[in-house]
PQR file of N, CA, C, O and H, with PARSE charges and radii, in Angstrom:
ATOM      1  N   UNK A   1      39.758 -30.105  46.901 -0.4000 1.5000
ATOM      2  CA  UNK A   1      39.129 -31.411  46.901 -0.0000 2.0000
ATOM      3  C   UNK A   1      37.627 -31.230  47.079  0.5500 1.7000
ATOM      4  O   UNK A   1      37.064 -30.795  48.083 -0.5500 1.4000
ATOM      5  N   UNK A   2      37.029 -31.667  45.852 -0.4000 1.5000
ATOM      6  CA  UNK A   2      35.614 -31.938  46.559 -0.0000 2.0000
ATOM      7  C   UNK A   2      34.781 -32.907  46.004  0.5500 1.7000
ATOM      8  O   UNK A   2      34.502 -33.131  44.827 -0.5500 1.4000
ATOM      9  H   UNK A   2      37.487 -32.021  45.036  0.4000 1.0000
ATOM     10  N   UNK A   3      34.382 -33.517  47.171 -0.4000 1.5000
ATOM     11  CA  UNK A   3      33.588 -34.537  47.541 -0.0000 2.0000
ATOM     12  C   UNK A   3      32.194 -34.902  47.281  0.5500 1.7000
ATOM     13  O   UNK A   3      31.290 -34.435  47.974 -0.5500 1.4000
ATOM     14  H   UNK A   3      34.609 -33.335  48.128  0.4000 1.0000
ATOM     15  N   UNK A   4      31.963 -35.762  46.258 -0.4000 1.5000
ATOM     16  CA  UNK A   4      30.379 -35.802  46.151 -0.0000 2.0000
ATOM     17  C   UNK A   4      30.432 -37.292  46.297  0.5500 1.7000
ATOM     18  O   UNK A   4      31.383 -38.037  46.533 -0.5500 1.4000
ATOM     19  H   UNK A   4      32.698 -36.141  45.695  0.4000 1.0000
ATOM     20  N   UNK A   5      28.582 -37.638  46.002 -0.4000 1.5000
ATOM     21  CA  UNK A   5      28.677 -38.829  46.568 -0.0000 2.0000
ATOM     22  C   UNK A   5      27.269 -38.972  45.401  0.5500 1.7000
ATOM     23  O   UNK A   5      26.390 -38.146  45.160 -0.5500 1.4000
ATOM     24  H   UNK A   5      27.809 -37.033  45.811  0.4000 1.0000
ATOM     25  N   UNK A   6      27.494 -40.388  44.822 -0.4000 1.5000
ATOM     26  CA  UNK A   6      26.488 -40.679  43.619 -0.0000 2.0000
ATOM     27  C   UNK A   6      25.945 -41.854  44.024  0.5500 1.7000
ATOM     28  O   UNK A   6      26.710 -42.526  44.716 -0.5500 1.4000
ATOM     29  H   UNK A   6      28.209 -41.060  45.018  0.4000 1.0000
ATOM     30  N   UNK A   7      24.828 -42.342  43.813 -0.4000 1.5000
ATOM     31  CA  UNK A   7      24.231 -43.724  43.620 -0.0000 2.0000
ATOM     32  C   UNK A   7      23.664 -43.833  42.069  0.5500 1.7000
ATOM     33  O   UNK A   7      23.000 -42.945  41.535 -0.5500 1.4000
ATOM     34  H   UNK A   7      24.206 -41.796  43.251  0.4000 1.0000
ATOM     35  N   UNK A   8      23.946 -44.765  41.599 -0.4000 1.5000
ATOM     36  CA  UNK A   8      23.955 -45.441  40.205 -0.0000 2.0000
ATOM     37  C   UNK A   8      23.673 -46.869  40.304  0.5500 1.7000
ATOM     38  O   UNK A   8      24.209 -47.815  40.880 -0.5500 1.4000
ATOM     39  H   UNK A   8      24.485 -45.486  42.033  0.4000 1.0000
ATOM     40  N   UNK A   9      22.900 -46.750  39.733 -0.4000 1.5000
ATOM     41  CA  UNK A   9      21.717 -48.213  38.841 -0.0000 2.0000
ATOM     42  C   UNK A   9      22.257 -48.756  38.052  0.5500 1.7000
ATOM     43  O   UNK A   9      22.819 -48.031  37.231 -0.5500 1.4000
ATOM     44  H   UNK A   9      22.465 -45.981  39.265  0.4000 1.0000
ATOM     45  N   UNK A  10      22.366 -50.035  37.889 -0.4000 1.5000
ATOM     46  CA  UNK A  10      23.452 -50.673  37.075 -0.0000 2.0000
ATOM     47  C   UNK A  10      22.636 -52.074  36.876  0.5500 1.7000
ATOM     48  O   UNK A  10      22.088 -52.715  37.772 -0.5500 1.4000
ATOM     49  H   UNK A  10      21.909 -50.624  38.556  0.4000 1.0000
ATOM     50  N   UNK A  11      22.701 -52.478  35.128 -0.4000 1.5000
ATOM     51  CA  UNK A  11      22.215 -53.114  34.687 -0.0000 2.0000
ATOM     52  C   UNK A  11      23.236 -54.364  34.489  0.5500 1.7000
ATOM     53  O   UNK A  11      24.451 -54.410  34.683 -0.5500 1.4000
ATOM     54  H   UNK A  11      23.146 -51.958  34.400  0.4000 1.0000
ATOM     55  N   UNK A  12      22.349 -55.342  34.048 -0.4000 1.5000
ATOM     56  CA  UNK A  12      23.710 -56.693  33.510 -0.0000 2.0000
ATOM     57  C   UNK A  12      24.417 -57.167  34.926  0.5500 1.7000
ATOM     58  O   UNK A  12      25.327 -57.985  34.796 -0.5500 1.4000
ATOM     59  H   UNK A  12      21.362 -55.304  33.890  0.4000 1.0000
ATOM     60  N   UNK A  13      24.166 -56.834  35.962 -0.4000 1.5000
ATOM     61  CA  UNK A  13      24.605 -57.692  37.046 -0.0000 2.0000
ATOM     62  C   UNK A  13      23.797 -58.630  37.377  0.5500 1.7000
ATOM     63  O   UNK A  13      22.591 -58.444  37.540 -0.5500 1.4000
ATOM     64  H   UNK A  13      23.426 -56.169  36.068  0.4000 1.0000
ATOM     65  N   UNK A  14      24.489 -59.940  37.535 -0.4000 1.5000
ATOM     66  CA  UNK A  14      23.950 -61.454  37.788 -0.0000 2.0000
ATOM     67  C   UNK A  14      24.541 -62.441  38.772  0.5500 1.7000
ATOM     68  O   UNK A  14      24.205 -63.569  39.132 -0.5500 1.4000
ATOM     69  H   UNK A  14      25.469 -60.091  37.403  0.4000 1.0000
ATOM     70  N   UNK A  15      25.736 -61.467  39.144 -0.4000 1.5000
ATOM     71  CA  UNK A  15      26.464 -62.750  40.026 -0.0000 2.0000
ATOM     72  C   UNK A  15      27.164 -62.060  41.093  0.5500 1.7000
ATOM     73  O   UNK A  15      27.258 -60.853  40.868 -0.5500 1.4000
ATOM     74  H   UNK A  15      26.010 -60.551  38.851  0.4000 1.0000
ATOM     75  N   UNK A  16      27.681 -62.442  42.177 -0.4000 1.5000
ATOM     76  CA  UNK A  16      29.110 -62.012  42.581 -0.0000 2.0000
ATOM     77  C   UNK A  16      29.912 -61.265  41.972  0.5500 1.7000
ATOM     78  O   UNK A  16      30.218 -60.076  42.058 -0.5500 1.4000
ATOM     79  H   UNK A  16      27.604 -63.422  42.360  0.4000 1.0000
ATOM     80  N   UNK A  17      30.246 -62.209  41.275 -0.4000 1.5000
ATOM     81  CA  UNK A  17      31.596 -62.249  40.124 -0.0000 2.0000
ATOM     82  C   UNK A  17      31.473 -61.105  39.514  0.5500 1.7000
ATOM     83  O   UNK A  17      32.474 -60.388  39.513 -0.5500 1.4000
ATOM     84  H   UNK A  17      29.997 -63.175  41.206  0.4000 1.0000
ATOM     85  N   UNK A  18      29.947 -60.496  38.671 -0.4000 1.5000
ATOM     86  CA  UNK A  18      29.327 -59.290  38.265 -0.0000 2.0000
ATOM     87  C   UNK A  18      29.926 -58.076  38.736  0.5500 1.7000
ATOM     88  O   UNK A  18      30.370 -57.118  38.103 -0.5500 1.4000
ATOM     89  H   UNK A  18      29.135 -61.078  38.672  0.4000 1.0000
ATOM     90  N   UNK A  19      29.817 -58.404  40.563 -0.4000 1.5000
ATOM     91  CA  UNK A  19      29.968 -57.566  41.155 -0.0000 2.0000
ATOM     92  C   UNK A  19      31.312 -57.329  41.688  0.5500 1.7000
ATOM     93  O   UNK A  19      31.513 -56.257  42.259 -0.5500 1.4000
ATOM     94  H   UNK A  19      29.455 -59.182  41.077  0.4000 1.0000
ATOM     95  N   UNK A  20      32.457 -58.365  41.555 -0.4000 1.5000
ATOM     96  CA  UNK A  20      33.480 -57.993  41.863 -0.0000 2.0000
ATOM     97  C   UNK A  20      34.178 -57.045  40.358  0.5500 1.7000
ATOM     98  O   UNK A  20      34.881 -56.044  40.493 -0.5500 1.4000
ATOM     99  H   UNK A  20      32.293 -59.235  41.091  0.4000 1.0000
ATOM    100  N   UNK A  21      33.877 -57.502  39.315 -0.4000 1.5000
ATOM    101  CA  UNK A  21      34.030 -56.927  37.934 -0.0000 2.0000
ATOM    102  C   UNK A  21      34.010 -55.265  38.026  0.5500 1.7000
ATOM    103  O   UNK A  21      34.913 -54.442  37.877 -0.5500 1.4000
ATOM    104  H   UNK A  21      33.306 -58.315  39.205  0.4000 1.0000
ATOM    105  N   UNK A  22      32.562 -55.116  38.345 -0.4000 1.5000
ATOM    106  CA  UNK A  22      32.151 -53.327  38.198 -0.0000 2.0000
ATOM    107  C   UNK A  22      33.400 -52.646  40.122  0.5500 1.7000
ATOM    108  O   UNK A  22      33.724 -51.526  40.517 -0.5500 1.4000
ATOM    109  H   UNK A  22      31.828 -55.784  38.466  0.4000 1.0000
ATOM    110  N   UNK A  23      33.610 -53.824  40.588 -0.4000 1.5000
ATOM    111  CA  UNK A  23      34.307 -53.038  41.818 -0.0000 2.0000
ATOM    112  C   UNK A  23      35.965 -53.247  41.148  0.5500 1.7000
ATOM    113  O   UNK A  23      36.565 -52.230  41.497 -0.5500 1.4000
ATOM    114  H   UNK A  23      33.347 -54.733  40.267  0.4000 1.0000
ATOM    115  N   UNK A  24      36.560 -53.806  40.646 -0.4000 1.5000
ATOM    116  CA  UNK A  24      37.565 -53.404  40.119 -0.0000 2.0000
ATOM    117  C   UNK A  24      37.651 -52.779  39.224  0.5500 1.7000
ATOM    118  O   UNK A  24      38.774 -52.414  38.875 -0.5500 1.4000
ATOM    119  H   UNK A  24      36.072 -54.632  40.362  0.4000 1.0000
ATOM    120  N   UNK A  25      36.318 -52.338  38.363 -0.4000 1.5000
ATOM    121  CA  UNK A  25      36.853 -50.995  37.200 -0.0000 2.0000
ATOM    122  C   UNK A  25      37.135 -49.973  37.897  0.5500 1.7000
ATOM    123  O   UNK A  25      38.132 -49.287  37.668 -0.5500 1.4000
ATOM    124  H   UNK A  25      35.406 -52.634  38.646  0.4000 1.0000
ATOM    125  N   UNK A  26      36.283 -49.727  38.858 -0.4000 1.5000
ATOM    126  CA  UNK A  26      36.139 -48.864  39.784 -0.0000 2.0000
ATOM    127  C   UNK A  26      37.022 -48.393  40.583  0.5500 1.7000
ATOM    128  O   UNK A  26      37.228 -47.197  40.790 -0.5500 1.4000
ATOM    129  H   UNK A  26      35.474 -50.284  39.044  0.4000 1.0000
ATOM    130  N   UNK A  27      37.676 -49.458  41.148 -0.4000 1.5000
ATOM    131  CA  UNK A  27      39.100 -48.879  41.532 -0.0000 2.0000
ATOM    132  C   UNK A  27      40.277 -48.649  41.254  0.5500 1.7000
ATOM    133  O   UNK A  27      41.334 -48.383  41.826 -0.5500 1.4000
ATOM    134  H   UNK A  27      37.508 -50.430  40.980  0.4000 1.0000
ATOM    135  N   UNK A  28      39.716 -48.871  39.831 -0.4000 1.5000
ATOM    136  CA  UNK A  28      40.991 -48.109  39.047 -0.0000 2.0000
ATOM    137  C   UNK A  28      41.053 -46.713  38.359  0.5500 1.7000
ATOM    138  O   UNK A  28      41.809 -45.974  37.728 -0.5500 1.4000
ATOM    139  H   UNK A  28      38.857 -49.087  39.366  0.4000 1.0000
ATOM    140  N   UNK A  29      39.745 -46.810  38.887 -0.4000 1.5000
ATOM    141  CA  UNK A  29      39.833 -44.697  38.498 -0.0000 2.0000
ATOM    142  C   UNK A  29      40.221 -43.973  39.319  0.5500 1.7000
ATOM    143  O   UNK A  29      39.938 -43.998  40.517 -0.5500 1.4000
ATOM    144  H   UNK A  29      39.131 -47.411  39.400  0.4000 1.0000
ATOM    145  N   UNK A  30      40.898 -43.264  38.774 -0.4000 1.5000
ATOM    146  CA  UNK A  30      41.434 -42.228  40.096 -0.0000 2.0000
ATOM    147  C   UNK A  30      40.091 -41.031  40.650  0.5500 1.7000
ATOM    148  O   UNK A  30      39.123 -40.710  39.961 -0.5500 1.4000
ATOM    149  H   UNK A  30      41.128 -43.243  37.801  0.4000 1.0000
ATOM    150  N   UNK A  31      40.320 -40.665  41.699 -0.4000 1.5000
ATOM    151  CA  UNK A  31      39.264 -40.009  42.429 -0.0000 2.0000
ATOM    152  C   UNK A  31      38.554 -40.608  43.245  0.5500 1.7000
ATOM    153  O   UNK A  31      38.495 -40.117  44.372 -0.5500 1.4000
ATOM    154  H   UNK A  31      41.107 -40.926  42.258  0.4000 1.0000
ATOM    155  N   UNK A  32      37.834 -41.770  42.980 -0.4000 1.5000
ATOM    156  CA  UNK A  32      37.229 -42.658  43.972 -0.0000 2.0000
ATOM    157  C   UNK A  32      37.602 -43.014  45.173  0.5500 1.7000
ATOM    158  O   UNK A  32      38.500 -43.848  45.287 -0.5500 1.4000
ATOM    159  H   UNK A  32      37.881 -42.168  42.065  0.4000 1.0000
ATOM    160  N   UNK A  33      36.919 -42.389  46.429 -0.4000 1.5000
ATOM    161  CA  UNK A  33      37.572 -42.390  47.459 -0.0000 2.0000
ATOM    162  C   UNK A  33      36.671 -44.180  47.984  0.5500 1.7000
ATOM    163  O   UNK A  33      37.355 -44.991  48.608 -0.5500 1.4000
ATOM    164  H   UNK A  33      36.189 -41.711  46.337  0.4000 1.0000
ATOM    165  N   UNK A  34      35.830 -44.378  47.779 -0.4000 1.5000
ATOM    166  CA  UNK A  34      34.830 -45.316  48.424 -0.0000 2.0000
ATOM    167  C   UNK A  34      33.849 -45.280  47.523  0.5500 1.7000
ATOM    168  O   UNK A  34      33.347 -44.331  46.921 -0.5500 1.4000
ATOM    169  H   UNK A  34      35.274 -43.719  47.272  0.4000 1.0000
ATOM    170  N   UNK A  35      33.520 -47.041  47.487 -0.4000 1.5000
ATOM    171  CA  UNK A  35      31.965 -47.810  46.753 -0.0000 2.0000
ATOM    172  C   UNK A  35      31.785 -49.100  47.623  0.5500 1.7000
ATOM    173  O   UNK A  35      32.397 -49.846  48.388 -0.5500 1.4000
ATOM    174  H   UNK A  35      33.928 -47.812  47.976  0.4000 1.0000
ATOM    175  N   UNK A  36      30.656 -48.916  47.075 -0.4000 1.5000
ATOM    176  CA  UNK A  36      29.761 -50.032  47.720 -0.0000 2.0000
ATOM    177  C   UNK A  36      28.746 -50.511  46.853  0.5500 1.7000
ATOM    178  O   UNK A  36      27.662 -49.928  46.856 -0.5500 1.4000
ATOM    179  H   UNK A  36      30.159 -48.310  46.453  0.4000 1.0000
ATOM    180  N   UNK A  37      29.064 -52.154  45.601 -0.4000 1.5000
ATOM    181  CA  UNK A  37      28.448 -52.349  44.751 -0.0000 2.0000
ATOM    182  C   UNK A  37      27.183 -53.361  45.152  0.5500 1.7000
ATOM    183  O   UNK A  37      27.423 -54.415  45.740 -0.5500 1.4000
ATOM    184  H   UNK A  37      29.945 -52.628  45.599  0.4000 1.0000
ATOM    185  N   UNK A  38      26.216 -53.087  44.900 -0.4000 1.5000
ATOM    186  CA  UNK A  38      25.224 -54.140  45.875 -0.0000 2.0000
ATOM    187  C   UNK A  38      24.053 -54.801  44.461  0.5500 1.7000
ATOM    188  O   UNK A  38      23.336 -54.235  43.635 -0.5500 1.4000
ATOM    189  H   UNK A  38      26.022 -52.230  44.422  0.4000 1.0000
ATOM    190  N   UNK A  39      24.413 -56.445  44.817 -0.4000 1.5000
ATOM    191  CA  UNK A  39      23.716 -56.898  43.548 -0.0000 2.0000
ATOM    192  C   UNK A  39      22.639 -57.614  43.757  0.5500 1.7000
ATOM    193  O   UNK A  39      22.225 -58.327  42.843 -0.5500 1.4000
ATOM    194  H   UNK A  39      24.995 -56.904  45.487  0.4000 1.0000
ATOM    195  N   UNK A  40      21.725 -57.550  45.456 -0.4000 1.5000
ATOM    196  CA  UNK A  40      20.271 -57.080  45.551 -0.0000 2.0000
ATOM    197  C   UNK A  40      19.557 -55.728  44.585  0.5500 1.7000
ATOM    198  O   UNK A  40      18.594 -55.610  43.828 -0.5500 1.4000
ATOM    199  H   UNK A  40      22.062 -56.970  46.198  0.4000 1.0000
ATOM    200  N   UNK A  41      20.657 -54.827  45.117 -0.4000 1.5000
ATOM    201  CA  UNK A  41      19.836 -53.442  44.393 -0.0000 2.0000
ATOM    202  C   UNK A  41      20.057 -53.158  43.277  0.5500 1.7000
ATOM    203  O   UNK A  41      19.432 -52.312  42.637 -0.5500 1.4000
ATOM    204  H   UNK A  41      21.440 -54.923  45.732  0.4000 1.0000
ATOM    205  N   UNK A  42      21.404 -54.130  42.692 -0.4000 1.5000
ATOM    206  CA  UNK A  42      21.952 -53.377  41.212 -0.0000 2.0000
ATOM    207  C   UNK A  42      22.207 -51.870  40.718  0.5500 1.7000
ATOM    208  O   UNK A  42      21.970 -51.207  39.708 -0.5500 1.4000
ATOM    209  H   UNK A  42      21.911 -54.817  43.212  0.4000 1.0000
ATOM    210  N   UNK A  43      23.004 -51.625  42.347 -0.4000 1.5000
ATOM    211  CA  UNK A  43      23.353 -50.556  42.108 -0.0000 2.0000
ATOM    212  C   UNK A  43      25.009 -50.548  42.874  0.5500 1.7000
ATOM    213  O   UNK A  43      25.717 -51.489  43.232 -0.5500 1.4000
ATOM    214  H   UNK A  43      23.197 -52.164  43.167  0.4000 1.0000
ATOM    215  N   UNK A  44      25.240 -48.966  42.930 -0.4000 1.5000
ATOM    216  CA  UNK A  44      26.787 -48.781  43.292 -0.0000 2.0000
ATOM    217  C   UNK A  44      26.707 -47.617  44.240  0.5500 1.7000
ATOM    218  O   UNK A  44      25.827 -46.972  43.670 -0.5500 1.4000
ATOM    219  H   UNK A  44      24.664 -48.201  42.639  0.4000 1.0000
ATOM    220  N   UNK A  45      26.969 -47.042  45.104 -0.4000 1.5000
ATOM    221  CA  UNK A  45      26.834 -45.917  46.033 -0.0000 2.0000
ATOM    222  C   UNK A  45      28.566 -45.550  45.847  0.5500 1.7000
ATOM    223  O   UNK A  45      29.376 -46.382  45.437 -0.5500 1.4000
ATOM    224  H   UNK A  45      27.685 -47.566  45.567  0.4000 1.0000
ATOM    225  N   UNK A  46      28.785 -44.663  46.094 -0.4000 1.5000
ATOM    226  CA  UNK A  46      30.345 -44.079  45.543 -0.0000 2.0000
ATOM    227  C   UNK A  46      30.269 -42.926  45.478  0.5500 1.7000
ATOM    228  O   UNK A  46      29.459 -42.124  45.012 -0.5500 1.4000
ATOM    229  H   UNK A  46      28.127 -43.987  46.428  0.4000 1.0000
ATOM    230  N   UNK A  47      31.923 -42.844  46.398 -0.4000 1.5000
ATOM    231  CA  UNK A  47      31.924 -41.290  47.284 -0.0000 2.0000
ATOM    232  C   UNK A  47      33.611 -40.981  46.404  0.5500 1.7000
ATOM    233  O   UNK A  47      34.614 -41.695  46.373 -0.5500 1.4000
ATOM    234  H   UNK A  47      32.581 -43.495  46.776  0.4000 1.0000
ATOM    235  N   UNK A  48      33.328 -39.582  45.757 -0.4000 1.5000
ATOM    236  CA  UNK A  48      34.655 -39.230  44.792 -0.0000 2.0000
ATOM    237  C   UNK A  48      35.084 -37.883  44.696  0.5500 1.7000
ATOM    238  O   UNK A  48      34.363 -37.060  45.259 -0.5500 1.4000
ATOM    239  H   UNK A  48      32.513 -39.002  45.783  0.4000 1.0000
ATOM    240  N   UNK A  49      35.922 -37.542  44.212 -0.4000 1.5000
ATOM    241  CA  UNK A  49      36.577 -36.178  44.277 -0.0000 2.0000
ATOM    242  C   UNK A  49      36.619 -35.882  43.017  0.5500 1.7000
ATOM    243  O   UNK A  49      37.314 -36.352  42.116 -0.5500 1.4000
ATOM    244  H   UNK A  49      36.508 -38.211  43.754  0.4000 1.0000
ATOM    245  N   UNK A  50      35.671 -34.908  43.012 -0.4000 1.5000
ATOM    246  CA  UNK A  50      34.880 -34.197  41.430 -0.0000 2.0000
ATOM    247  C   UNK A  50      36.001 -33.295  41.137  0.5500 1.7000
ATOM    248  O   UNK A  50      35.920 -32.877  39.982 -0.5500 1.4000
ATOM    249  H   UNK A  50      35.107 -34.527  43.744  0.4000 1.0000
ATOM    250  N   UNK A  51      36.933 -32.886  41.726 -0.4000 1.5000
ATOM    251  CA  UNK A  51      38.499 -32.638  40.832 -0.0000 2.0000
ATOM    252  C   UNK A  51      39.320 -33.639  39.926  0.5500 1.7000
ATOM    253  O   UNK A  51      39.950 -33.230  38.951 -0.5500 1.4000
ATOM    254  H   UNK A  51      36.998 -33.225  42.664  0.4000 1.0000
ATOM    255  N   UNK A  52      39.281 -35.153  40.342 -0.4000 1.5000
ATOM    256  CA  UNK A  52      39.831 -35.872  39.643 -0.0000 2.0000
ATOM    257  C   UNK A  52      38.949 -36.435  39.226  0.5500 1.7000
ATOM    258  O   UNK A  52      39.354 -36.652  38.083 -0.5500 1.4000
ATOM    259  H   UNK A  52      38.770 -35.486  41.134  0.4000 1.0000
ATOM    260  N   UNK A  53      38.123 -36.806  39.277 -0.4000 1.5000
ATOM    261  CA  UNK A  53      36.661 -37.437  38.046 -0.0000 2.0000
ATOM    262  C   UNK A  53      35.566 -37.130  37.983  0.5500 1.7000
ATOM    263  O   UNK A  53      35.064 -36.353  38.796 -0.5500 1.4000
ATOM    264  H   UNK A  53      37.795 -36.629  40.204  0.4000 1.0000
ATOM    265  N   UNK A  54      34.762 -37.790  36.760 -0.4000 1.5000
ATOM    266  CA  UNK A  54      33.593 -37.166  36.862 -0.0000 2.0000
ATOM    267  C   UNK A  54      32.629 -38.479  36.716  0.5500 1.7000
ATOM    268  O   UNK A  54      32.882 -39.671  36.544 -0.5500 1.4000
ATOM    269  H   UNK A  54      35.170 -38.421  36.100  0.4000 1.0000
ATOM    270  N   UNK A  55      31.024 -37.504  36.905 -0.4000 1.5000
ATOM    271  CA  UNK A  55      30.319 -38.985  36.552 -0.0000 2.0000
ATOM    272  C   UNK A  55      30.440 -39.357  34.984  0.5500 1.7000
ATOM    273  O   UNK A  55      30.513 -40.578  34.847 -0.5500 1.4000
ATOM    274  H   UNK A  55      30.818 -36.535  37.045  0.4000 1.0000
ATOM    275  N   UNK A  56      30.457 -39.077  34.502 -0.4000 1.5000
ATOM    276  CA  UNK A  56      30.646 -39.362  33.092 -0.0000 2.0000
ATOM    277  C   UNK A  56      32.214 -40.697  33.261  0.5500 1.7000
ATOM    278  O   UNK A  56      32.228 -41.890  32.958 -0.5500 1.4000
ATOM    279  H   UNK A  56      30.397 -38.085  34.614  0.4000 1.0000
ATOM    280  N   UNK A  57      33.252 -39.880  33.811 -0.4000 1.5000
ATOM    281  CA  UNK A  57      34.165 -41.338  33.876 -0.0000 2.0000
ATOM    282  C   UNK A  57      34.135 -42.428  34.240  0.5500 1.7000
ATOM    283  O   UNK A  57      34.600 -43.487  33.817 -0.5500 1.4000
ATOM    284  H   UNK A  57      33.241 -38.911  34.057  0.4000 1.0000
ATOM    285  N   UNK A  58      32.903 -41.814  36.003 -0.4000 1.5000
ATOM    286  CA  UNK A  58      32.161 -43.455  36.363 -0.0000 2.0000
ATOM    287  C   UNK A  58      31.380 -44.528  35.356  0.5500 1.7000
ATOM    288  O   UNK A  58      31.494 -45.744  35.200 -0.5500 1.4000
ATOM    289  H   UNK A  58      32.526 -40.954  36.347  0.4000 1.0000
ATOM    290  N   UNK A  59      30.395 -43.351  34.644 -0.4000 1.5000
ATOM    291  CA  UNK A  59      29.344 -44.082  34.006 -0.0000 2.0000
ATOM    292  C   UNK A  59      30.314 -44.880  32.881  0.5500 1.7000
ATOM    293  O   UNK A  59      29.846 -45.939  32.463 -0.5500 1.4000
ATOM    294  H   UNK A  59      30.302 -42.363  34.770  0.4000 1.0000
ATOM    295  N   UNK A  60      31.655 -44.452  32.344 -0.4000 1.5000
ATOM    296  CA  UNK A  60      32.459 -45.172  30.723 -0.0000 2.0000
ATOM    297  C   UNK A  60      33.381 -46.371  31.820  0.5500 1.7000
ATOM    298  O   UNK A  60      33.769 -47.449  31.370 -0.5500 1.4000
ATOM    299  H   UNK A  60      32.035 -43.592  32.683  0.4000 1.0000
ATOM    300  N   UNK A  61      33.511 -46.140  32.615 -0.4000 1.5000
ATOM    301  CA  UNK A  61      34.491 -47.791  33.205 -0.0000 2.0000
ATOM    302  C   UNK A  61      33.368 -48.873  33.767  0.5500 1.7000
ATOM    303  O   UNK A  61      33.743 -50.009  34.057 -0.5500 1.4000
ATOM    304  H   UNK A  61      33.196 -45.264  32.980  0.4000 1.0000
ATOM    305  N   UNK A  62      31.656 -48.396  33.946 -0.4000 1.5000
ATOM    306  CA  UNK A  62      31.083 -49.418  34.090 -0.0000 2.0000
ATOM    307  C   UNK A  62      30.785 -50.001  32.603  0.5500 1.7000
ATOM    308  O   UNK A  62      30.571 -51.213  32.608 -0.5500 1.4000
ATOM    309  H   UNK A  62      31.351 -47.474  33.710  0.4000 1.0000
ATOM    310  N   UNK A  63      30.756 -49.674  31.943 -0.4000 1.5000
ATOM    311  CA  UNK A  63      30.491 -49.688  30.423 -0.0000 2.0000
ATOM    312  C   UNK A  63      31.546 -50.687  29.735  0.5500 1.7000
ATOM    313  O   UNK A  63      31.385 -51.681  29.027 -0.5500 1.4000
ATOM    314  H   UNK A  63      30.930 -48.689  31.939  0.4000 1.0000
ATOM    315  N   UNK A  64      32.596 -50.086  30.184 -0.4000 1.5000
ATOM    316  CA  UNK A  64      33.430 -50.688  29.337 -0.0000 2.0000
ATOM    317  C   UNK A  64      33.386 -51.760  30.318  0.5500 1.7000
ATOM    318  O   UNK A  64      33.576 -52.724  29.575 -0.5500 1.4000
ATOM    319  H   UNK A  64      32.727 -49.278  30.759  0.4000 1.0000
ATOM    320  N   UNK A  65      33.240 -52.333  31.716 -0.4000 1.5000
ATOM    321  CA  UNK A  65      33.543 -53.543  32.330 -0.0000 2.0000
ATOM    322  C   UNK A  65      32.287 -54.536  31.704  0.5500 1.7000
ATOM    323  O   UNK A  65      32.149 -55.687  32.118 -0.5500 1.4000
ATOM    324  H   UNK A  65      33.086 -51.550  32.319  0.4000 1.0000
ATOM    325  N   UNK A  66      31.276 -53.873  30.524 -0.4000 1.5000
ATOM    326  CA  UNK A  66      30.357 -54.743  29.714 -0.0000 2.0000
ATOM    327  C   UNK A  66      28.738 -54.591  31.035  0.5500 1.7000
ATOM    328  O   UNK A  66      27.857 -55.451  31.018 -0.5500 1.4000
ATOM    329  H   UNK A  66      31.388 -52.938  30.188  0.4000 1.0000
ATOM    330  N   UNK A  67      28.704 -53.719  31.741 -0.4000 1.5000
ATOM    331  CA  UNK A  67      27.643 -53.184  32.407 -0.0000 2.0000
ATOM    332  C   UNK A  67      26.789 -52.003  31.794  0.5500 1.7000
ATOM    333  O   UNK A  67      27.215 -51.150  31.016 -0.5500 1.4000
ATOM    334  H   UNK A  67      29.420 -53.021  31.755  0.4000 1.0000
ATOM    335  N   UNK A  68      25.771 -52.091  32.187 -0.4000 1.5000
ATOM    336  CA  UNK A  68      24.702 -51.022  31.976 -0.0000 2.0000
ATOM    337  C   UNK A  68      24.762 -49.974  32.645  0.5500 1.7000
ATOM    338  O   UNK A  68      24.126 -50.258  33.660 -0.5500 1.4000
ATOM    339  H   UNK A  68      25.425 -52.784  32.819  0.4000 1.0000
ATOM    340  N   UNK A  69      25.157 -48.816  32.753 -0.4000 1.5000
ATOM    341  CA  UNK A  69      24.549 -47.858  33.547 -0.0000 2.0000
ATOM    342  C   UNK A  69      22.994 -46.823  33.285  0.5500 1.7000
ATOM    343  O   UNK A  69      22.770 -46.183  32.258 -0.5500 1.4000
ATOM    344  H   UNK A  69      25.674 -48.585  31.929  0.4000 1.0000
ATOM    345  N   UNK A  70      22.209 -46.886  34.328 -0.4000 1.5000
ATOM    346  CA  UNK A  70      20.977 -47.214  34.092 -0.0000 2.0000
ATOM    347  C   UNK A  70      20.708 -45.533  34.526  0.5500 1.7000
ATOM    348  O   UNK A  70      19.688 -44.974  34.122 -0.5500 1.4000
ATOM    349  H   UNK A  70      22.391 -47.406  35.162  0.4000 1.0000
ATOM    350  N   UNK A  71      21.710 -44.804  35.373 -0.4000 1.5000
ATOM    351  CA  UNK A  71      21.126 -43.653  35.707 -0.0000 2.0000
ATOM    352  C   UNK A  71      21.091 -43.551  37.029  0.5500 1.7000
ATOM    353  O   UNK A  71      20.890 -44.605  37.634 -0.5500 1.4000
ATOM    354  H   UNK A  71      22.538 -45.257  35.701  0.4000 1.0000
ATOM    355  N   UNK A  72      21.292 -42.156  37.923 -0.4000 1.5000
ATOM    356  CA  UNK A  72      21.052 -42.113  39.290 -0.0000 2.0000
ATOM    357  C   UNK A  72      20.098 -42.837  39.988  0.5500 1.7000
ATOM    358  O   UNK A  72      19.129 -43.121  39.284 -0.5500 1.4000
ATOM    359  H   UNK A  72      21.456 -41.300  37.432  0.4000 1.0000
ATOM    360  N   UNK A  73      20.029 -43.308  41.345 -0.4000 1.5000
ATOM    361  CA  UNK A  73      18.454 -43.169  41.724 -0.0000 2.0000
ATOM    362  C   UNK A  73      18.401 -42.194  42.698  0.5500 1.7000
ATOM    363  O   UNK A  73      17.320 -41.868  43.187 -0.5500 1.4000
ATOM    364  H   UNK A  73      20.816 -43.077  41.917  0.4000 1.0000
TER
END
């Protein structure tokens, strides 16, 4: 198991609702142990197990939930 931990910039968030959206793609990937989507910062902090995913899988389920991913900060 190992454990990393990403923050990601995320575009196209406008609401709550925005933000409950990108937190249920999210928990439907496997690996994701913990997030925290914040739509002051328009971003996502998220702690995962780089055996079962990668950032690349994070960055395609914000995508496909019709979000931007904008890149680390």
């Amino acid at each position: 198991m190992a454990i990393e931990n990403v923050d990601i910039k995320i575009g196209k968030m406008a609401c709550k609702m925005c933000v409950a959206n990108v937190e249920d793609a999210l928990s439907k990937l496997d690996g994701i142990n913990t997030f925290e989507v914040s739509l002051d910062d328009s971003n996502a902090q998220i702690e995962y197990d780089s055996d079962k995913t990668t950032k690349e899988d994070i960055k395609s389920v914000i995508e496909d939930a019709g979000y931007e991913y904008l890149g680390e900060n």
